[in-house]
N, C-alpha and C positions, 0 to 999 in steps of 0.2 A: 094626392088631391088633384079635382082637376081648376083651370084658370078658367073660367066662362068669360068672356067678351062679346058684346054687342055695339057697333059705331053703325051711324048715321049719319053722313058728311053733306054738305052746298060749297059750291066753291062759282064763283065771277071772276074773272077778265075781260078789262078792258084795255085797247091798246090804241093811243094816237101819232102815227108818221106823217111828215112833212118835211120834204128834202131833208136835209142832213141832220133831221132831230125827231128822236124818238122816245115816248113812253110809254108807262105802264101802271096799273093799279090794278090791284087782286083783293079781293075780298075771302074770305071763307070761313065758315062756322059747324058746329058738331056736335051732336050728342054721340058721351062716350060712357058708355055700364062697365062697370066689372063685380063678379060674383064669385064663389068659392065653393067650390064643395069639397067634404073633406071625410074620408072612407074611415078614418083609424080610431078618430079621437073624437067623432060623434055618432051619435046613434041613428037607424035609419029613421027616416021620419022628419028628421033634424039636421041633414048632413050641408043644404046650404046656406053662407051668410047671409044673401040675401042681396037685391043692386044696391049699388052705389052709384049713382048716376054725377055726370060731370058735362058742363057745358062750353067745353074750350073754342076761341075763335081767334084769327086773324089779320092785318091786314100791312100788304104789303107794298113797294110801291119802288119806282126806279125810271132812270132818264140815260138817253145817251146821243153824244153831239159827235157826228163826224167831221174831224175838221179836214179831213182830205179823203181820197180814197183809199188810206194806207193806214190813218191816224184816225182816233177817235178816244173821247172822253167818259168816263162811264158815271153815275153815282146810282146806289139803293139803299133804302129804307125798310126798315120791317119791327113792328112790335106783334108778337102772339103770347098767348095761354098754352102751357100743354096743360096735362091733366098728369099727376103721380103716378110713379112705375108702380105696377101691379104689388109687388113685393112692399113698397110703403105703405099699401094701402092694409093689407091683411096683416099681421106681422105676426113675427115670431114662428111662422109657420102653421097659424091657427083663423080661425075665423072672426077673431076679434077685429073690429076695424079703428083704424089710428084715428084718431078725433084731430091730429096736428096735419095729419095729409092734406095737404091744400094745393092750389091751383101753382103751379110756376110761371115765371112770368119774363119774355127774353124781347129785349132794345137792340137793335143793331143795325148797324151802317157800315158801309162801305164806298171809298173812291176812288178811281183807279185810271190808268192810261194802257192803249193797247194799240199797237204798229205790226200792219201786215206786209209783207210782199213776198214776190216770189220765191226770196229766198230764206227770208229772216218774219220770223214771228214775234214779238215780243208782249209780255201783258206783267204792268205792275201795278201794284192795290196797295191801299190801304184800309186796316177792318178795325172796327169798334165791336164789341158786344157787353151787353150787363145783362147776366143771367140773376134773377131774385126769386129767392123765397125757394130754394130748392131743399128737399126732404132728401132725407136718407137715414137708412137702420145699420146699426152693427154692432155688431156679438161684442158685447164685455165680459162673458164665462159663459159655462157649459150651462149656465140656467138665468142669464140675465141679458138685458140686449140696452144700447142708448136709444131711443127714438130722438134723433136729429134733426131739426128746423132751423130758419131763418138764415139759411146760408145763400151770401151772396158773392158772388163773382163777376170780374170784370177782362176780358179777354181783349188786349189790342195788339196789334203787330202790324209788320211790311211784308206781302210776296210778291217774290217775282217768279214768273216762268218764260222759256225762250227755247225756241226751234230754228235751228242753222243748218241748212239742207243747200249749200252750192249746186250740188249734182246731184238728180234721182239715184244716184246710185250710196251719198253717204249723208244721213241725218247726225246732228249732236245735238243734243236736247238737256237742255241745264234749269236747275230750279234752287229757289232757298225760301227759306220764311222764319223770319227772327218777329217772336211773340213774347210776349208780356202778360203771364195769367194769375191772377190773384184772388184770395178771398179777399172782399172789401170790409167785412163788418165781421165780429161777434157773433157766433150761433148760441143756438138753447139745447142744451142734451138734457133728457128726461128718461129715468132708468125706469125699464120696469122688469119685475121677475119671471118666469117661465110661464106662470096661470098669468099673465098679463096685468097683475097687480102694480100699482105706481107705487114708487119708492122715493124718488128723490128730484132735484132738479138743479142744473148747472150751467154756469155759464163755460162759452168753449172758447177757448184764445186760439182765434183761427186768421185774428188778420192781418192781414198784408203778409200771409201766406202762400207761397208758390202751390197753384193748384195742380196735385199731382196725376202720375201713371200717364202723362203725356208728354212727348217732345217737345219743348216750348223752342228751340234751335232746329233745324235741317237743312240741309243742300245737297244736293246731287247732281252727276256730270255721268251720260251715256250718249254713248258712238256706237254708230250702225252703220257695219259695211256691207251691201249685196254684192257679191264675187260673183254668181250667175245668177240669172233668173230662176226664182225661187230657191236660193240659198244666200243668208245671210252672216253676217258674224257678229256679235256685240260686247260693248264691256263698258261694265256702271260701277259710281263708285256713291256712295251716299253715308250720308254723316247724321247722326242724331244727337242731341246734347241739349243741356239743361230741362232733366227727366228728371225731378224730384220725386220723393216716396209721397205715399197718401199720408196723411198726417196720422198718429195714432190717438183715437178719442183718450187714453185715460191718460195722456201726461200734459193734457191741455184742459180739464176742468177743474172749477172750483164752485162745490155745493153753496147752493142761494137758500134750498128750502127744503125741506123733508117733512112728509107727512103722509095721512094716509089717503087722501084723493088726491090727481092730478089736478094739476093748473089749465086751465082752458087754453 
């Protein structure tokens, strides 16, 4: 099959400085299609879904106080729409289109502190994110699949990063970031069979689940020594931990409704 895409993007910035206080606001909006063609399993004449068009936007914003010329304070803001991965929107590998694809929707902030000089860099944050209403498909057998909704997640942690350079000649550059990633709520899996037929529908006990296939732990410590001009030597050590599994859709439902139309 092939994926057709068509986007259409606007995007604004505006920025206001004055002595040691700086901001920003960004606007931006989109039209985004997606379309399907599919060589195997239709006939010519017939071969595209057809668009799907989606109108994602938005809008972001951030400030930052220098409180010396070494120190500074930072904070941003941002709510947007994306638009569903291509794969939710057609499913099953055919041209049917998911009636549950909808918009996603993502909150997030961040505040942080950042110290320069000539030898020492340092920057430490704090981040918030509430990712809502995120879609996803996945196989339950060789001829059936969940269509997944309503899933929401909530992403916060602490980083920090630092660059320690005495002498042009050796850098050590250290980092960590200890995160907090969960579903917040309950999803809805809705099965359907291979012709795209609805079969059932379930609720999914997804929460206060560790959202997985990500490191929610890291740190790392690397040293850089130049011995002569252009030749260096290095050695990194980095840690990854609290990497949970993706959850498995069928040991987390329990059927609400079976019939032969889906639910809206």
């Amino acid at each position: 099959d092939d994926g057709i895409i068509r986007w259409l993007g606007l995007y604004a910035q505006g920025e206001y400085v004055k002595n040691n206080f700086s901001a920003f606001l960004s606007l931006s909006g989109s039209t985004k299609g997606y379309n399907r063609k599919e060589y195997f399993q239709e006939t010519p004449g017939n071969q595209k879904a057809g668009w799907h068009n989606y109108l994602p936007w938005s809008v972001k914003g951030g400030a930052n106080y220098n409180v010396s010329t070494r120190s500074n304070f930072y904070l941003n803001a941002g709510y947007f729409t994306r638009t569903p991965y291509f794969n939710n929107v057609f499913v099953f590998y055919t041209n049917y289109a998911n009636p549950q694809a909808k918009y996603e929707k993502v909150l997030s902030g961040e505040i942080g502190y950042g110290y320069t000089s000539k030898i020492l860099t340092l920057k430490l944050g704090l981040y918030w994110t509430k990712w809502m209403n995120q879609g996803m498909r996945k196989t339950a057998s060789s001829n059936s699949f969940y269509n997944i909704s309503n899933l929401d997640e909530l992403h916060k942690g602490i980083e920090f990063t630092g660059v320690f350079r005495p002498v042009s000649q050796f850098t050590l550059n250290a980092m960590f970031s200890v995160g907090d990633w969960r579903y917040t709520q309950n999803a809805i899996a809705r099965v359907y069979d291979q012709n795209n037929v609805y079969q059932s529908t379930s609720y999914m006990s997804v929460k206060n689940t560790h959202v997985g296939n990500a490191a929610q732990t890291t740190g790392g410590l690397r040293a850089r020594v130049e011995i002569i001009h252009g030749m260096h030597f290095g050695v990194g050590y980095t840690y990854y931990g609290n990497n949970f599994a993706d959850f498995d859709p069928t040991n987390r439902l329990t059927t609400i409704k079976s019939s032969a139309s889906a639910p809206d």
